[in-house]
C-alpha positions in Angstrom: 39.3 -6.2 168.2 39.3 -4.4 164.6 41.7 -2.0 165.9 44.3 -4.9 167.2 43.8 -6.4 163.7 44.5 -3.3 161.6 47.9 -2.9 163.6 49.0 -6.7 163.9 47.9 -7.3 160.5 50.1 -5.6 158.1 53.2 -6.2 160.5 52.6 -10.3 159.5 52.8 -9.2 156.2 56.0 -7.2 156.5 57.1 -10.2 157.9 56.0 -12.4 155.2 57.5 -9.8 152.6 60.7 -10.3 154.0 61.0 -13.7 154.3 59.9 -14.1 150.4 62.4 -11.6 148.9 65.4 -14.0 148.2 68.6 -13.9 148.8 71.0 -13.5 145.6 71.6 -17.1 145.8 67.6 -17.7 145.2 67.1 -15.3 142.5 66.8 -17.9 139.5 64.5 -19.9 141.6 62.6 -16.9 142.6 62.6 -16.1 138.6 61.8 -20.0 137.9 58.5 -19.7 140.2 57.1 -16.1 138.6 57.7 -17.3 135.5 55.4 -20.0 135.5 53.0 -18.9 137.9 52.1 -15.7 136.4 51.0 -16.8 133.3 49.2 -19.3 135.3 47.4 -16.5 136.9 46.4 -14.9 134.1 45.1 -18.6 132.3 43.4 -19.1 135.5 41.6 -15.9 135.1 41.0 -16.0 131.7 39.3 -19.3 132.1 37.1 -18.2 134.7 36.0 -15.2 132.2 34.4 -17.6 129.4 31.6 -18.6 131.7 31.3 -14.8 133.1 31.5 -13.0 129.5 28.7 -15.6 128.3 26.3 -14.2 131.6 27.0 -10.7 131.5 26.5 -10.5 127.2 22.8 -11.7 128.2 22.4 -10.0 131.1 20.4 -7.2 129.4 18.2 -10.2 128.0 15.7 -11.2 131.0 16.1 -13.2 134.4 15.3 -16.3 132.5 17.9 -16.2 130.2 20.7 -15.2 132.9 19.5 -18.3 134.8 19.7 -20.6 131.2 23.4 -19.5 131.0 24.1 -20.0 133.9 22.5 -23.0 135.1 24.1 -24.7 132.3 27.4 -23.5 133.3 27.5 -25.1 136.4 27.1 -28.4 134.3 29.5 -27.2 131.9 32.2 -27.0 135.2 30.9 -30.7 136.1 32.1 -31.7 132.7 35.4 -30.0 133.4 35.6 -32.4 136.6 36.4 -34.9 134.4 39.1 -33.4 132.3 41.0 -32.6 135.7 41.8 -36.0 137.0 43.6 -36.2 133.0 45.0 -32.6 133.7 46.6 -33.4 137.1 48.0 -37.1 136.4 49.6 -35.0 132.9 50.6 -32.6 134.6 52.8 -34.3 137.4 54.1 -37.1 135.2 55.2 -35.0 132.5 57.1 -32.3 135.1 58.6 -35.7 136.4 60.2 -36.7 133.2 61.5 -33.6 131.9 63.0 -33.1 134.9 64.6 -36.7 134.6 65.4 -35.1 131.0 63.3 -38.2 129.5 61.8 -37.1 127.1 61.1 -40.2 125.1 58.4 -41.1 128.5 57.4 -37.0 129.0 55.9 -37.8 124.8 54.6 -40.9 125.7 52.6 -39.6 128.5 51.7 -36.8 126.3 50.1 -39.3 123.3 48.5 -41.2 126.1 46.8 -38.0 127.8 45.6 -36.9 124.3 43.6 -40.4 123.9 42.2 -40.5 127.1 40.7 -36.2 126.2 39.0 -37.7 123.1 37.5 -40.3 125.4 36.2 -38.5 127.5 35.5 -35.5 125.2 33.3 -38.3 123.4 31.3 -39.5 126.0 30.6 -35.9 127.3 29.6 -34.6 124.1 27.0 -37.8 123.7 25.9 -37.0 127.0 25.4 -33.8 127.1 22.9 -33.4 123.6 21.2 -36.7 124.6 20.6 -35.4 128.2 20.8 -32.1 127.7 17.2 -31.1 128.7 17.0 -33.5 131.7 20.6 -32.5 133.6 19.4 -28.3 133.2 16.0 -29.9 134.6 17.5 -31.3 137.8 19.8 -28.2 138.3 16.6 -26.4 138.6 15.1 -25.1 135.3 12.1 -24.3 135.4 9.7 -22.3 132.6 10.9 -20.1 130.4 14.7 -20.7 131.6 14.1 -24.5 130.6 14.0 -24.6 127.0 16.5 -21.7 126.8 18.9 -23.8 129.0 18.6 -27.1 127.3 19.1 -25.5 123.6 22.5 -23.6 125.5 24.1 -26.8 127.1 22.8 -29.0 123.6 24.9 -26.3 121.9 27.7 -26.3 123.9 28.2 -29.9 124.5 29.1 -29.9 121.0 32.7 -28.4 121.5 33.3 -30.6 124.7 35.4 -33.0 122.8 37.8 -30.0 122.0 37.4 -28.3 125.3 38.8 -31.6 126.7 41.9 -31.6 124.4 41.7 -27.9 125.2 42.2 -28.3 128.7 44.9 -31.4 129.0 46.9 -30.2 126.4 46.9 -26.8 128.2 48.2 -29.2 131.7 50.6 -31.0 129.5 52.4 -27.4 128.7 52.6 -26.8 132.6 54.2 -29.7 132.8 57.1 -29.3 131.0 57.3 -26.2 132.6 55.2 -23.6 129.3 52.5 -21.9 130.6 53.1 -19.1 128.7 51.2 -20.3 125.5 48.6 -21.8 127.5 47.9 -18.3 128.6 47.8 -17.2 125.2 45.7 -19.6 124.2 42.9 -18.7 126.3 43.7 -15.4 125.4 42.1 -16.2 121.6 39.3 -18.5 123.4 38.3 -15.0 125.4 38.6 -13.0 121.9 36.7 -15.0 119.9 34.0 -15.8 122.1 33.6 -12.2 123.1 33.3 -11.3 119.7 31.1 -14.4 118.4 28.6 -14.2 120.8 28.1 -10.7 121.0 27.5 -10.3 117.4 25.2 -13.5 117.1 23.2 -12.2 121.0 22.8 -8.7 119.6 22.5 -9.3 115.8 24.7 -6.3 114.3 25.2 -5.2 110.5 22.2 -7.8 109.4 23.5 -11.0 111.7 20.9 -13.4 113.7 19.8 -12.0 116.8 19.8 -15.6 118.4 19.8 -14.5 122.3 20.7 -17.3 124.7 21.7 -19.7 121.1 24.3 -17.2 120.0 25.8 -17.5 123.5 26.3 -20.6 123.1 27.3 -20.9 119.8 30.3 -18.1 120.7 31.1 -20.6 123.5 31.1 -23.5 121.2 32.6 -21.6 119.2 36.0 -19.9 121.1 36.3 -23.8 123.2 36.5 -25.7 120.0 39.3 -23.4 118.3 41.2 -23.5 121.5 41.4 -27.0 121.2 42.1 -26.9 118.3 44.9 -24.6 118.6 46.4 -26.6 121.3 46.5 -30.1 119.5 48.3 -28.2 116.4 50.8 -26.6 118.9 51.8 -30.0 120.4 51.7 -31.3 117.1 54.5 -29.3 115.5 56.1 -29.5 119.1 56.6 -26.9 121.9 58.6 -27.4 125.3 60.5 -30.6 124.3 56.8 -31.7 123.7 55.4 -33.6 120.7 52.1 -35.2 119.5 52.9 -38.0 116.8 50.2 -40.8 115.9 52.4 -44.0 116.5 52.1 -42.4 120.7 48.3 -42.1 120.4 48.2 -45.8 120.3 46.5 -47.3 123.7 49.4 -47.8 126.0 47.5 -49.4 129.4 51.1 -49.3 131.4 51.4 -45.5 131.0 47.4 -45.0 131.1 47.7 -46.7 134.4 49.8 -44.2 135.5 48.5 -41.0 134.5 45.1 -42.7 136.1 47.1 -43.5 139.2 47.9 -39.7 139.9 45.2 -37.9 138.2 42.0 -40.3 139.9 42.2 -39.0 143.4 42.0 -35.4 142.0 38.7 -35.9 140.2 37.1 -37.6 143.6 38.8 -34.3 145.9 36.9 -31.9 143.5 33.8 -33.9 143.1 33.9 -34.3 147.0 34.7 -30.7 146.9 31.5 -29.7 144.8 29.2 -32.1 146.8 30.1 -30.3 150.0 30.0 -26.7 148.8 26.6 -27.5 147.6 25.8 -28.5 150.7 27.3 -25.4 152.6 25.2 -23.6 150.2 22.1 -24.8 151.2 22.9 -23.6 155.1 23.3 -20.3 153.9 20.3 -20.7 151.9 18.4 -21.0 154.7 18.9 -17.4 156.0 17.0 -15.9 153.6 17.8 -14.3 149.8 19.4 -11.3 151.4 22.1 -13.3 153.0 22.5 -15.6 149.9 22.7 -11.9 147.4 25.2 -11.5 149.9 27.3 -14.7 149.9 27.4 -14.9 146.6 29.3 -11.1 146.0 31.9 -12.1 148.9 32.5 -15.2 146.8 32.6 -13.4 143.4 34.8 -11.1 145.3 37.2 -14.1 147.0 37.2 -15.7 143.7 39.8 -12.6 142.7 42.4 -13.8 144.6 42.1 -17.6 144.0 43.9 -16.7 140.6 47.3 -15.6 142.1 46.8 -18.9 144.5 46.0 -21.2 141.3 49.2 -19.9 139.6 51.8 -20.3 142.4 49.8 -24.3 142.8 51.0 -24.4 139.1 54.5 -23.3 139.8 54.6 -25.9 143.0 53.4 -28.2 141.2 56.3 -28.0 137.6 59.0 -27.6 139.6 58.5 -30.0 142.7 57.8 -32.7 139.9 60.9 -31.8 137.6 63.3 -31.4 141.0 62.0 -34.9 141.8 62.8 -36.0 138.0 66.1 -34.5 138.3 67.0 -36.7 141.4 66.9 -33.2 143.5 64.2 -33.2 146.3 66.3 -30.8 148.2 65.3 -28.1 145.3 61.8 -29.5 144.9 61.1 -28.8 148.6 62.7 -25.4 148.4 60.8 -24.5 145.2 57.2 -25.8 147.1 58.3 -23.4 150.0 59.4 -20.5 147.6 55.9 -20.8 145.7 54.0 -20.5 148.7 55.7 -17.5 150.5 55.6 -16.0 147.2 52.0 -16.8 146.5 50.7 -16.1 150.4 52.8 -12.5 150.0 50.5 -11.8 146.8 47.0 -12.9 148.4 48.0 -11.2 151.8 48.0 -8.2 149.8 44.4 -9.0 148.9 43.7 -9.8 152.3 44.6 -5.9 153.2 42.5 -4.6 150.0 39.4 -6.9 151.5 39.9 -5.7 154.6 39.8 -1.8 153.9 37.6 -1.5 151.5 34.9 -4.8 152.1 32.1 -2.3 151.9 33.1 -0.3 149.0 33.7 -3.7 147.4 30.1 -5.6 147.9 28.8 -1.8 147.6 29.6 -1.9 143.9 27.6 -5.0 143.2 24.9 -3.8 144.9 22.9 -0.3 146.1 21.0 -2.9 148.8 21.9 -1.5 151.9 21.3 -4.9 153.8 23.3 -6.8 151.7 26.1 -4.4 151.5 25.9 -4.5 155.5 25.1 -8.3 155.4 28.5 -8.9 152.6 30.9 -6.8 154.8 31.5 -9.2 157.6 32.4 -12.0 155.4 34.8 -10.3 153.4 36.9 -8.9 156.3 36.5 -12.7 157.9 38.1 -13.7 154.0 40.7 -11.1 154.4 42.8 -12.4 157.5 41.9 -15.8 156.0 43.8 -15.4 153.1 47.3 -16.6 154.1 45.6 -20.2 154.8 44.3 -20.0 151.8 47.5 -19.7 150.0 48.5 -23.2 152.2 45.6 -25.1 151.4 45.6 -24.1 147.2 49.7 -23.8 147.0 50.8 -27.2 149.1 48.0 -29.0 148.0 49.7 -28.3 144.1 53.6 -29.5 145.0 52.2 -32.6 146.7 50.0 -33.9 143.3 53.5 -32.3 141.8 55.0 -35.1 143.3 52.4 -37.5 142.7 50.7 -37.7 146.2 47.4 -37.0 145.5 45.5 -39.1 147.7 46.3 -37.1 150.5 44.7 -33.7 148.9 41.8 -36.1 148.6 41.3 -36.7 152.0 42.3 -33.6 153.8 40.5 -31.6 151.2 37.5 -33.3 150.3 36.4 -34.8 154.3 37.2 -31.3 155.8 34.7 -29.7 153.1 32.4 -32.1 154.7 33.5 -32.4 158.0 34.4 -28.9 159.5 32.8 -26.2 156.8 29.5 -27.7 156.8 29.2 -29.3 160.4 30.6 -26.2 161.6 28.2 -24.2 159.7 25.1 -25.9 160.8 26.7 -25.4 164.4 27.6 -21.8 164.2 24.3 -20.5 161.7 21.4 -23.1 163.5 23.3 -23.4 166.5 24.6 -20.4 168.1 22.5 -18.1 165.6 25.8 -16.2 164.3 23.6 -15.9 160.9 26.2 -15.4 157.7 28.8 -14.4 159.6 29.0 -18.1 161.4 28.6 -19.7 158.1 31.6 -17.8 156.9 33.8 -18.6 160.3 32.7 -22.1 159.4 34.6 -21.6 155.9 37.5 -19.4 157.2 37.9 -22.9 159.8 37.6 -24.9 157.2 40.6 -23.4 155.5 42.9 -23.0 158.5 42.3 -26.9 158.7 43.3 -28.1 154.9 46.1 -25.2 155.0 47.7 -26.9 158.3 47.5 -30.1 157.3 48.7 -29.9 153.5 51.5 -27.5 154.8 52.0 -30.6 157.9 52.0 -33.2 155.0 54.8 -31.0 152.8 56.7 -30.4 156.1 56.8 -34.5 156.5 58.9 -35.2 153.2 56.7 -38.7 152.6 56.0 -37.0 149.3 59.5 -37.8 148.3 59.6 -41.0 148.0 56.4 -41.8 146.0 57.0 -42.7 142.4 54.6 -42.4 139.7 
C-alpha cells in the first residue's frame, strides 16, 4: 500500500502543478494572489512565534515554569477568540468596499472596528488581572506552576487592549488588500519581544533576572508596541485607509454589520477549540507516549497551516473586492486560483512529511516509541494535506464574501461530529490506538474540505450582501 502511494502520489501533484501555473492571461491574478498571501504567510508564522519564543526563552528554567508559560498561553489564544469575530467582519467588509471603490464606507468600517478593539481590549484586560489566578487554576495549574502562571497572564493581560487594536487593525490592512505591513509589523513584535524578554529572563550587563515575569513583560511588552504601531499607521493613512476621531463615534448601523459577518466566526472557532479539546482527551487516554507523540505531529502539521492561512487571506481580499467591484465572475476565479495555488504549496509539504516523518518527529525527540508512535500520523497528515488546503482556503473566500454562517456549521459540527465520534470509534472501538485517532482527524478534514469546496462550487455566496 506505501509503495502504490509513493508512485500515485507525486503524479497528483504534477497534476495539481499544472493546473495552477496560469496561462498568460492569469498572470496578474496569479501575481494579485502571491502578493497578498505571502506576506500573509509569513504574519501567520510570525504570530505563531510570540507564544513559541516566550516557551523556549524559559525552557532552560524548570518544568514548572514551561507549564506557567504555556498554560497561560492557551488563555492568551482564548482572548484572541474574541478579537477574530472583529478581524473577520473587518476584514470582509472593508475588501467589499474598496473593491466598490467606496472608500468613504471602507473608513467608516475601519473607525467602527477600532471602537469595538478598545471594547473588547477593555473588558479582556479587566478580566484577565482580576481573574488571572482563577482561569490558569482551571486550565490546570497546580504548585509551583500556579503562582508563576497567574503573575504571567496578570502581566500580560495588561497589553490586551493593544493586542486587540494589534490584531483588527492588522485584518483591516488585509482588507484593503496590505498585508505587507502587517507582516512587518509582527516582524518588530517578534524583535522586541525576543530581545525584552531574554534580557529581563536571563538578567545580562546588571538587568533583573525576573524568570517567568520577564517573559511576560517582553510579551507585554512587543504586543503593546505593535498595537501601537498599527493605530499610528492607520492614523496617518495606508491602503486608501484612515483612522480619524469624528469615525470612532458609535455608529450601531455599521456595528451591526461588521457583527453580522464577524459573529459566526467567533462561535466556528470557539466550537472549534471545544471539540479539539475534546479529541485531545481521546488521545489522552492512550497513554503519555502517544500524547508526546501527538503533540510533535501537530507542532509538525502546524508548519504548513501558514501557507494555507495565507492563500485564506488572499481568498478572502479578493473574493470580497471582486464582489465590491460588481465582478463575481473574478471573485470565483481568484477563490479557485488561491486554492490550487495554496493546495500546490502544502502538497509539497505533504511529500516532505511523507519522506522524511521519522527524521521529522526524530528531531524532537531521541524516544524511540514515540518516534515510532509519531511516524504514522505524519504520513496519515501528508496525503491529507490537499483537503486541508479546501477546508482552510474555501472556508476564507466564503467569510470574503460574507457567508460565514456556513464555515460555522460545516466547521464547527464536523469537529464534533466526525473527528471526535470517529475517534472514540476508531481508538475505543476498533483499537487502531493513535493511528485511528489520527484517521479520525484526516476524515474530519476530507469532510469540511468537500463541503466548503461544495458550498464555493454552489455560487449562493454571491448573492449575500453585508
Amino acid at each position: 500500500m506505501s509503495q502504490r502511494i509513493a508512485v500515485t502520489f507525486p503524479r497528483r501533484v504534477l497534476r495539481t502543478l499544472r493546473r495552477a501555473l496560469p496561462a498568460r492571461r492569469r498572470r496578474g491574478r496569479t501575481g494579485a494572489v502571491l502578493r497578498l498571501a505571502l506576506p500573509a504567510v509569513s504574519e501567520q508564522l510570525l504570530n505563531m512565534t510570540v507564544g513559541l519564543a516566550d516557551t523556549w526563552l524559559v525552557g532552560h528554567l524548570g518544568a514548572d515554569p514551561i507549564a506557567a508559560v504555556s498554560i497561560s498561553n492557551q488563555i492568551v489564544m482564548l482572548a484572541q477568540v474574541l478579537c477574530s469575530s472583529i478581524a473577520t467582519g473587518s476584514t470582509a467588509l472593508i475588501a467589499r468596499c474598496i473593491g466598490a471603490q467606496d472608500v468613504v464606507t471602507a473608513n467608516r468600517a475601519l473607525g467602527q472596528s477600532a471602537l469595538i478593539a478598545v471594547l473588547i481590549g477593555l473588558v479582556t484586560t479587566g478580566a484577565g488581572v482580576a481573574f488571572a489566578g482563577r482561569a490558569v487554576r482551571m486550565m490546570g495549574a497546580t504548585g509551583e506552576a500556579l503562582p508563576l502562571a497567574a503573575s504571567y497572564l496578570r502581566i500580560v493581560s495588561w497589553s490586551f487592549l493593544f493586542m486587540t487594536c494589534l490584531l483588527v487593525g492588522n485584518a483591516c490592512l488585509r482588507g484593503a488588500g496590505d498585508t505587507l505591513s502587517a507582516m512587518r509589523v509582527m516582524m518588530l513584535v517578534n524583535a522586541i519581544n525576543i530581545v525584552v524578554a531574554a534580557a529581563l529572563i536571563y538578567g545580562p550587563f546588571g538587568l533583573p533576572r525576573l524568570g517567568v515575569v520577564g517573559s511576560a513583560m517582553g510579551a507585554a511588552t512587543a504586543r503593546s508596541v505593535g498595537g501601537i504601531v498599527v493605530l499610528a499607521t492607520l492614523w496617518r493613512g495606508r491602503a486608501g485607509l484612515r483612522l480619524a476621531w469624528r469615525r470612532v463615534v458609535p455608529d450601531l448601523a455599521m456595528i451591526g454589520r461588521i457583527l453580522r459577518i464577524g459573529i459566526p466566526t467567533g462561535v466556528e472557532m470557539l466550537l472549534f477549540r471545544l471539540g479539539d479539546m475534546s479529541f485531545y482527551r481521546v488521545v489522552a487516554s492512550l497513554g503519555m507516549a502517544a500524547c508526546a507523540a501527538h503533540a510533535i505531529a501537530l507542532n509538525a502539521q502546524s508548519l504548513s497551516f501558514s501557507p494555507g492561512f495565507g492563500f485564506a487571506i488572499a481568498a478572502t481580499t479578493l473574493v470580497g473586492q471582486g464582489l465590491g467591484a460588481g465582478d463575481p465572475k473574478r471573485a470565483e476565479s481568484d477563490g479557485y486560483l488561491a486554492f490550487r495555488l495554496g493546495a500546490t504549496v502544502m502538497t509539497i509539504a505533504g511529500l516532505f512529511f511523507l519522506a522524511f516523518s521519522r527524521q521529522i518527529v526524530g528531531f524532537f525527540t531521541n524516544d524511540l516509541e514515540v518516534v515510532a508512535l509519531g511516524s504514522g500520523p505524519l504520513r496519515v497528515v501528508a496525503v491529507a494535506q490537499p483537503l486541508l488546503a479546501s477546508t482552510m482556503i474555501f472556508s476564507g473566500a466564503l467569510r470574503g464574501a460574507g457567508d460565514t454562517r456556513f464555515p460555522m456549521l460545516s466547521n464547527g459540527i464536523s469537529v464534533f461530529v466526525v473527528r471526535f465520534g470517529l475517534a472514540m470509534l476508531f481508538v475505543h472501538g476498533f483499537g487502531l490506538g493513535l493511528m485511528g485517532a489520527w484517521y479520525a482527524l484526516a476524515t474530519d478534514m476530507a469532510t469540511r474540505g468537500l463541503l466548503n469546496a461544495l458550498r464555493f462550487r454552489s455560487r449562493s455566496w454571491q448573492k449575500i450582501r453585508v
